[in-house]
Wavefront OBJ file of the C-alpha trace (Angstrom):
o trace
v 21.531 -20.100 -6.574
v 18.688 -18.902 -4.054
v 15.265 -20.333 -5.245
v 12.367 -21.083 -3.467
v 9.630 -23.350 -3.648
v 5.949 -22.811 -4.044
v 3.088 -24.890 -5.770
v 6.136 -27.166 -6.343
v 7.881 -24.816 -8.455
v 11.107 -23.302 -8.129
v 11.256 -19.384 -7.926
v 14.310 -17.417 -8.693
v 15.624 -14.449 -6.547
v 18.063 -12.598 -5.742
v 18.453 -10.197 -2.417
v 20.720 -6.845 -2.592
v 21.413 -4.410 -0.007
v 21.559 -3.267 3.381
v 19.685 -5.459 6.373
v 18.343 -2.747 7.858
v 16.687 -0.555 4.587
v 13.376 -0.548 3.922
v 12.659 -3.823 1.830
v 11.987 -3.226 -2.126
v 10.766 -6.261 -4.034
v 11.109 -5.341 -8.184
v 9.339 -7.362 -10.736
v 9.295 -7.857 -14.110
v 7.397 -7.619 -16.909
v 5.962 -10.678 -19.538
v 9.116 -11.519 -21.806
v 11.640 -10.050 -19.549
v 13.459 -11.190 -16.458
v 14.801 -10.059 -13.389
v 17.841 -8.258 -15.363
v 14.781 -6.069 -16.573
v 16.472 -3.873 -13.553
v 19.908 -3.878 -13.939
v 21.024 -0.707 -15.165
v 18.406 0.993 -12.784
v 19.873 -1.446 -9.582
v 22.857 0.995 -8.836
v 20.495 3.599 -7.902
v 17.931 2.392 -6.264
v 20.309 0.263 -3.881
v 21.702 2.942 -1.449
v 18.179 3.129 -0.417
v 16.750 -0.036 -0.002
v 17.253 -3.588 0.171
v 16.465 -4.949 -3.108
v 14.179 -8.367 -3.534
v 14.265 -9.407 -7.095
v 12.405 -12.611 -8.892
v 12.380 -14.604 -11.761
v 8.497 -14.464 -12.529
v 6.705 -18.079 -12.681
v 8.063 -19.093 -16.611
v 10.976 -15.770 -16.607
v 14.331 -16.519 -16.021
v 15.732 -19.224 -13.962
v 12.382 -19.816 -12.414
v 10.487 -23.013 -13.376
v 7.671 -22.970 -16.481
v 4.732 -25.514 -16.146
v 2.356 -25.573 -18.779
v -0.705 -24.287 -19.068
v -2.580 -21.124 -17.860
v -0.983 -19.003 -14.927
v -3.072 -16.649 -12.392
v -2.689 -13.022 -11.234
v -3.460 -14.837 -7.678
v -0.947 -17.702 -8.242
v 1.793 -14.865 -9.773
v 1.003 -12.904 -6.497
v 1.101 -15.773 -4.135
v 4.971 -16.605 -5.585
v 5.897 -13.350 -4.900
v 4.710 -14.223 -0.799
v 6.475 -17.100 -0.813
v 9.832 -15.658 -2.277
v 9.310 -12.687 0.333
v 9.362 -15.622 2.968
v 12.211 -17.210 1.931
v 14.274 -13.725 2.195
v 13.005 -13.436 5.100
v 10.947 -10.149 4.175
v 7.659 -9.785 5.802
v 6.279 -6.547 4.242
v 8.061 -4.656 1.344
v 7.028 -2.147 -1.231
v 6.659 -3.263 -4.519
v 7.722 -2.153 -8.086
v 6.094 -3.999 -11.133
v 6.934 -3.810 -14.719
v 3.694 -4.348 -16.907
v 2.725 -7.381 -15.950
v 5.046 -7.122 -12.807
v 2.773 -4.139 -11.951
v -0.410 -6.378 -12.575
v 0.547 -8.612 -9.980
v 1.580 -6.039 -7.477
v -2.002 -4.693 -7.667
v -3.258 -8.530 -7.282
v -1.024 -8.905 -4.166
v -1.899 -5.484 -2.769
v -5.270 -6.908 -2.614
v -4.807 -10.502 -1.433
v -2.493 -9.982 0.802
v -2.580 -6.099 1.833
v -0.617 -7.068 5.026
v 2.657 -7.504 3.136
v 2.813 -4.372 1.117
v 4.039 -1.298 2.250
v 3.185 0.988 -0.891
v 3.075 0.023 -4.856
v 4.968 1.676 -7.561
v 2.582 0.403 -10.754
v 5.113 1.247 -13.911
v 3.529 1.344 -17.288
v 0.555 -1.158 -16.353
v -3.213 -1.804 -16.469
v -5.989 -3.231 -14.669
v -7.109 -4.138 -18.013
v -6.334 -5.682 -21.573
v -8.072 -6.849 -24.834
v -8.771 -10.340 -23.814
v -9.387 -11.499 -26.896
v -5.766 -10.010 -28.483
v -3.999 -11.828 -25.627
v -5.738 -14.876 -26.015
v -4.369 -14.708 -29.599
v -1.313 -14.170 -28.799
v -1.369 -16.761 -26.351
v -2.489 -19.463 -28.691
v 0.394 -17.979 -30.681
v 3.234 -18.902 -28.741
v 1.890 -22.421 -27.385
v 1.863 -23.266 -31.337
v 4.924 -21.770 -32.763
v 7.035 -20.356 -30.159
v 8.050 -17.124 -28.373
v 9.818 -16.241 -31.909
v 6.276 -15.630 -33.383
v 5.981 -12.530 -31.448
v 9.290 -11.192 -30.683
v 8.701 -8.391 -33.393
v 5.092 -6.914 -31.965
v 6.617 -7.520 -27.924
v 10.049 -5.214 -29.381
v 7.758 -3.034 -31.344
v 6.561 -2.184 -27.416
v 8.982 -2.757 -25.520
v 11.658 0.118 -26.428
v 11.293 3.495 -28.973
v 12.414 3.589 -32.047
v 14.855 6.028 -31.163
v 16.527 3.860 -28.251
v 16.808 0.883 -30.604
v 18.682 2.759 -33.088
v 21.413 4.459 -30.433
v 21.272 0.917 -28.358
v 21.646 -1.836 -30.483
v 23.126 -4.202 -28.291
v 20.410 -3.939 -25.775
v 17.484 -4.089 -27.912
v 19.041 -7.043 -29.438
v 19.735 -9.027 -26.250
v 16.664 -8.277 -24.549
v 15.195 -9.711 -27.990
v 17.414 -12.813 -27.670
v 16.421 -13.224 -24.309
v 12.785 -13.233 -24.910
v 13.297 -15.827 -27.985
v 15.091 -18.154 -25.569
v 12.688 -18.100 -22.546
v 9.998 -21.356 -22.116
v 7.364 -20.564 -24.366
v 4.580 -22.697 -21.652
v 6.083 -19.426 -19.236
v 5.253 -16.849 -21.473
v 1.853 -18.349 -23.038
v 0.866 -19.250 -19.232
v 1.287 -15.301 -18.069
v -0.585 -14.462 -21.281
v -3.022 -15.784 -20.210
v -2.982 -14.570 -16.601
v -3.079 -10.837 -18.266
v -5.964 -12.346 -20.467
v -8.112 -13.420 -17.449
v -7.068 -10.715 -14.768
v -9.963 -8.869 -12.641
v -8.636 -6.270 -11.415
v -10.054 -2.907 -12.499
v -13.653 -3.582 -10.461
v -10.951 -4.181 -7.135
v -9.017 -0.897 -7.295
v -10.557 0.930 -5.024
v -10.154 -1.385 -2.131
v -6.274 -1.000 -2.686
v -5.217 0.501 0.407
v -1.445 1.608 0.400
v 0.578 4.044 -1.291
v 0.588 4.081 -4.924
v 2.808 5.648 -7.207
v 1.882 5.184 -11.284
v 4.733 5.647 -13.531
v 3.712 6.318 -17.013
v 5.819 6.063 -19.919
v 5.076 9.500 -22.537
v 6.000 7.150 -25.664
v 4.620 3.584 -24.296
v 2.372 2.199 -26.799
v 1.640 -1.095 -25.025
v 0.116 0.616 -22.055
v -0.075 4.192 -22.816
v -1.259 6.443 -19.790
v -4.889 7.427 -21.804
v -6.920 4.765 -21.338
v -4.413 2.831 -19.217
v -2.776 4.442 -16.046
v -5.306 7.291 -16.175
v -8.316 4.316 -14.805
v -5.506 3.475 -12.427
v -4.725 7.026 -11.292
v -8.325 7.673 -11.215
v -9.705 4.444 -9.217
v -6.738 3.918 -6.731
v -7.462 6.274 -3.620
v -4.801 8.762 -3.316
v -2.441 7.511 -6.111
v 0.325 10.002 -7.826
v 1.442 9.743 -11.079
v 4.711 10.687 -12.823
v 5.327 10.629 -16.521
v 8.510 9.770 -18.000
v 9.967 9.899 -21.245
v 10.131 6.563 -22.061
v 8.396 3.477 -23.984
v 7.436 -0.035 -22.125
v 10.320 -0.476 -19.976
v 11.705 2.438 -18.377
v 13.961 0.408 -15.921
v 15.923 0.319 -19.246
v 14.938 3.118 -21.342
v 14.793 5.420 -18.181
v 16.985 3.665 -15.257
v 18.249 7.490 -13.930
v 14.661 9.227 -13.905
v 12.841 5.693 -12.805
v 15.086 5.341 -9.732
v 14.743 9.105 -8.963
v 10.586 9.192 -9.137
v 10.941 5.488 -6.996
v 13.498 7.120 -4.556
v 10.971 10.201 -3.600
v 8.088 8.441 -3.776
v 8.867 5.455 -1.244
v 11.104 7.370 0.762
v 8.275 10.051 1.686
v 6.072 7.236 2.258
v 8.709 5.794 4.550
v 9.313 8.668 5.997
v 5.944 9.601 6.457
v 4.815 6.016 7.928
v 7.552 6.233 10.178
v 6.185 9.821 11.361
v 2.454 8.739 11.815
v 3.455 5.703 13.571
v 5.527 7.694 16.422
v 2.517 10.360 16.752
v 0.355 7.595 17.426
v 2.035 5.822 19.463
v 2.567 9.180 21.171
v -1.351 9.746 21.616
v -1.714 6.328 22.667
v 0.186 6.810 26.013
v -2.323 10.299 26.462
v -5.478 8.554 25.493
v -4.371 5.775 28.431
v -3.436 8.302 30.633
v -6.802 10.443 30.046
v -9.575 7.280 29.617
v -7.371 4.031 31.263
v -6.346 1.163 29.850
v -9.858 -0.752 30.145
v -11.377 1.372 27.582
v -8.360 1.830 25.051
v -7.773 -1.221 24.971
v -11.520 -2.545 24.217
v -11.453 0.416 21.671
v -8.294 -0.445 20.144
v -9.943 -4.290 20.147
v -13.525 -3.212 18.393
v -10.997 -1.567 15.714
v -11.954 -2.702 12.119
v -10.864 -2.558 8.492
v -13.627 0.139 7.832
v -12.947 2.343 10.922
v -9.060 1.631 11.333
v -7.891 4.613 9.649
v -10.284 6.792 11.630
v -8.888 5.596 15.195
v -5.124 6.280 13.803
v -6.242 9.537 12.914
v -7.350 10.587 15.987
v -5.439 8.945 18.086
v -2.211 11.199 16.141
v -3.972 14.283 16.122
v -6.678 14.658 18.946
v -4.820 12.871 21.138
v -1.245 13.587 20.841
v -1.369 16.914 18.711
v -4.423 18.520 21.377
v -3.927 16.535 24.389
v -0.032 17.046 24.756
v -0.371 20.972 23.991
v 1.263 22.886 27.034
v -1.235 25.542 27.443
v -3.440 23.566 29.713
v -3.581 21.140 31.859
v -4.967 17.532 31.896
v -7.621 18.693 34.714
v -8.711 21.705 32.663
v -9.184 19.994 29.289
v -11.400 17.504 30.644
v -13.532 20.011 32.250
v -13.845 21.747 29.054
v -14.261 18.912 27.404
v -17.411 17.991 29.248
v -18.966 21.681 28.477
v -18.667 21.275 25.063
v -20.250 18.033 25.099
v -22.949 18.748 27.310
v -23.748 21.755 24.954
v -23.717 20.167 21.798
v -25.576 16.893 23.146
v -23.204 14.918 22.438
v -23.996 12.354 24.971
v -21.923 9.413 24.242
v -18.830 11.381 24.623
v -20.035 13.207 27.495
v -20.404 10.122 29.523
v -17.066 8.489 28.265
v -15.044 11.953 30.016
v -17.313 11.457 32.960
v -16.691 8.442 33.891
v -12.964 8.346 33.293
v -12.947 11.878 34.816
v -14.547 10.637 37.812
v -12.431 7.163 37.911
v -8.711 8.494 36.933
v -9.425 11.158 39.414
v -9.332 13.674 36.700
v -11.741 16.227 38.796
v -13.890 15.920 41.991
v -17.532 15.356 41.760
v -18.163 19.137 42.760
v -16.164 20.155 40.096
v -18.138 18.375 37.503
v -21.471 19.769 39.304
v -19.753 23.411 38.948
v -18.847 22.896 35.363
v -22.777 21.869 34.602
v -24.503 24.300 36.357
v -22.371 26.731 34.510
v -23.529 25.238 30.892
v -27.167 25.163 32.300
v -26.344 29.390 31.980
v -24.361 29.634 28.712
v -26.129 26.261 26.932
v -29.223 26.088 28.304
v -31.481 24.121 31.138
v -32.217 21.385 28.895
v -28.658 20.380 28.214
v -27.694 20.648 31.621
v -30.656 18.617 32.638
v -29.397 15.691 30.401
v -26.116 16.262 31.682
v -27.225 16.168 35.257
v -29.103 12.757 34.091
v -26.195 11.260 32.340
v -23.566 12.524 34.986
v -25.744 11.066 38.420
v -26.090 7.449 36.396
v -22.749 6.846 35.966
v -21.662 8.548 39.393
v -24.359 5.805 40.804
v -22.724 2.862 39.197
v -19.515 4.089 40.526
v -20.741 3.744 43.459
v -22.637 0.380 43.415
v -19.421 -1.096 41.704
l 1 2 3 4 5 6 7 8 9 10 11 12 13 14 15 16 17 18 19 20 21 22 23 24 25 26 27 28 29 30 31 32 33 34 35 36 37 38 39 40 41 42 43 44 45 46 47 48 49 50 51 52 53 54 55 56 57 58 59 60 61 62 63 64 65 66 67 68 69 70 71 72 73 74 75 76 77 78 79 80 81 82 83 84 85 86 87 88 89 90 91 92 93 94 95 96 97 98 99 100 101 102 103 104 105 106 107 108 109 110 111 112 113 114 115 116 117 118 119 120 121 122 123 124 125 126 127 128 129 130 131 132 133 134 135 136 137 138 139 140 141 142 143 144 145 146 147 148 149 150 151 152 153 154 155 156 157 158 159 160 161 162 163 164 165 166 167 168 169 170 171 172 173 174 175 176 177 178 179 180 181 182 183 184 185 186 187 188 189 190 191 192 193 194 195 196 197 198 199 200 201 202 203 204 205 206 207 208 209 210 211 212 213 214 215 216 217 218 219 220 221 222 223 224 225 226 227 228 229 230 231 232 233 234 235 236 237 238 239 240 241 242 243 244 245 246 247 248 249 250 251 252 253 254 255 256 257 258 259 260 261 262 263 264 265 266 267 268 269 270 271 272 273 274 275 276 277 278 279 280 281 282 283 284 285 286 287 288 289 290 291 292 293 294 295 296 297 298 299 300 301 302 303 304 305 306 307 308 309 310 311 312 313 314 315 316 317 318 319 320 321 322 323 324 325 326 327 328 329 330 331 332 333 334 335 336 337 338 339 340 341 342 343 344 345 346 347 348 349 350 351 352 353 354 355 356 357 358 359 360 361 362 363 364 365 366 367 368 369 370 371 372 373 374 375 376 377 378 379 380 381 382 383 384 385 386 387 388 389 390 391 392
C-alpha cells in the first residue's frame, strides 16, 4: 500500500487516473475516510487524475494522540502531493476536508490550482467541539456516532439506504478515537474566517439544501461572501454529498474545474502571446526588469495587461507597430502622462520604432490639438532621453 511519511507519520493514498489530466486531490471529512468518494470516483475520473488520502487519524493513515492542526492537516496533504509526484492540484474537501483545503490554499497558495469547499466553514462553536472532543478521548468514537449520523446523511437517505448509513456508522465506531478527538480539536482551534480574503484561486462552495452540520446560512454564505470571486452551488443533499449526491457533486466539480482549467489554460497562452509583443515593442531589458519588480500585490495587474493591452491591442491588424507607437506617444503627451511617455520614447527611439523627426512631427502636432504646455513637457522629456542616448 502507497503511504507516505511526514512528521513521522504514515499517510494513506491512493492515485487514479490518467498521467496527463489535470491533478484532483479529494479529502475527507472528520469520521469518514477516503471511501467518503467512492460512489462519486466513477465520474469524476474521466476528467482528472484523482489524489485521495487517509486524513492524519482516518483510515489507514497513522493516529498519534493528542491535538491535530489545520496547518499540520494541510502540510500532510503537501507531503502526500510529493510523494505522487503532484506539484499543484485542485482540491475538493469534505467538511473538515474543506477546512484544510482553505488552510493549504493559504499556506501554501503555490500548490493549489482552485478549491472546491463542500459543505464547510471557516468557523465552529469551539466550545461544542471541545466537548465533543473531551468526549471521545474518554469514552470512545461510539459516544458520538448518533449526533455525527444525525449529520451526516437525511433522514430520508437512511431509510432507502440502510446498508450505507450503517457501514459508514461502523466505520466511524472502528476508527482511532486519538484520530478523531485530535481533528476535533483542529476544527476547535482553526483561524480561518479573518484569512479568507487573502485566498487567491478559484473557489467553488458546494452547499448541501438539507445539511444541518454546516448549513449554507451562517456557514457557506461567510465563505461565499469573504472569498474573492467564489461561486456557489446548492445541492440537495445533507453532510456528505459525495454519498448522498455522487451524480450532481461530480457534475457541479466537473464544470467548475474544467472552466477553470480551461480558462487558466486560455489566459496563460494570451499572455504568453503579449509577452513576445511587449519584447518586441519595449526590448528585453525592460520586460524583463518589469517582469522581475513583479509582486504578490501587483501580479495580477501585469498578467492582465500583458493578455489584453499587449496581445489583444498590440497584435490587432489594423495598424502597424510604427503607427501605434506614434499614437501612443500623442496620447501620452496629451494626457501628461509622463512616465509612459518616456518609456515609448525611449524604446521608440532604441528598437528603431520611428526616427527622431518623426517623434518631433508627432509633438509639434499635439502642441496644436493638446496644447503648448504639453508639448513643451514633451519636448523636455523627449530631448533628455534622446541626450542620454546619445552620451550612452
Amino acid at each position: 500500500m502507497p503511504f507516505a511519511m511526514h512528521d513521522g507519520l504514515r499517510l494513506y493514498w491512493k492515485l487514479d487516473g490518467r498521467a496527463d489530466a489535470p491533478a484532483l486531490v479529494l479529502l475527507n471529512s472528520i469520521g469518514t475516510d477516503m471511501g467518503l468518494w467512492d460512489t462519486a470516483l466513477p465520474a469524476l475520473l474521466p476528467h482528472f487524475r484523482v489524489l485521495r488520502i487517509d486524513t492524519r487519524g482516518h483510515g489507514a493513515s497513522d493516529a498519534p494522540d493528542g491535538d491535530y492542526t489545520l496547518a499540520g492537516l494541510a502540510a500532510d496533504v503537501a507531503a502526500v502531493m510529493d510523494a505522487a509526484g503532484i506539484a499543484r492540484a485542485a482540491i475538493a474537501g469534505v467538511s473538515l476536508g474543506g477546512m484544510i483545503a482553505m488552510q493549504m490554499a493559504l499556506d501554501a497558495p503555490d500548490r493549489v490550482e482552485a478549491l472546491a469547499l463542500v459543505c464547510t466553514s471557516a468557523h465552529m462553536d469551539a466550545a461544542s467541539w471541545n466537548t465533543r472532543v473531551e468526549t471521545v478521548r474518554a469514552q470512545g468514537t461510539q459516544a458520538i456516532a448518533e449526533l455525527a449520523m444525525g449529520r451526516f446523511l437525511s433522514p430520508g437517505f437512511v431509510r432507502s439506504h440502510p446498508a450505507v448509513a450503517q457501514g459508514l456508522r461502523a466505520n466511524l465506531v472502528a476508527m482511532a478515537d486519538a484520530g478523531y478527538a485530535g481533528c476535533g480539536a483542529a476544527i476547535r482551534d482553526m483561524e480561518l474566517a479573518e484569512r479568507l480574503p487573502a485566498i487567491a484561486v478559484p473557489t467553488l462552495i458546494v452547499a448541501g439544501d438539507r445539511d444541518t452540520s454546516t448549513p449554507f446560512t451562517g456557514h457557506g454564505e461567510h465563505l461565499a461572501s469573504a472569498i474573492p470571486g467564489a461561486e456557489v452551488v446548492h445541492l440537495d443533499s445533507s453532510h456528505l454529498p459525495p454519498i448522498e449526491s455522487p451524480a450532481a457533486l461530480g457534475a457541479a466539480l466537473i464544470r467548475f474545474l474544467t472552466d477553470t482549467a480551461e480558462a487558466d489554460t486560455a489566459a496563460q497562452s494570451l499572455f504568453e502571446a503579449g509577452l513576445l509583443n511587449r519584447r518586441r515593442v519595449l526590448g528585453d531589458a525592460w520586460v524583463d526588469r518589469s517582469l522581475a519588480a513583479r509582486t504578490s500585490f501587483n501580479a495580477e495587474f501585469q498578467s492582465m495587461i500583458t493578455r489584453i493591452a499587449w496581445q489583444e491591442i498590440w497584435s490587432r491588424p489594423g495598424l502597424d507597430d510604427r503607427t501605434r507607437r506614434l499614437i501612443v506617444l500623442a496620447i501620452t503627451a496629451s494626457l501628461g502622462r509622463w512616465e509612459e511617455f518616456a518609456l515609448h520614447v525611449r524604446s521608440g527611439l532604441q528598437q528603431d520604432g520611428f526616427t527622431r523627426e518623426e517623434l518631433k512631427e508627432v509633438l509639434m502636432q499635439t502642441a496644436i490639438y493638446a496644447g503648448v504646455p504639453a508639448a513643451n513637457t514633451a519636448f523636455a522629456e523627449a530631448g533628455r532621453i534622446i541626450a542620454e542616448i546619445d552620451a550612452a
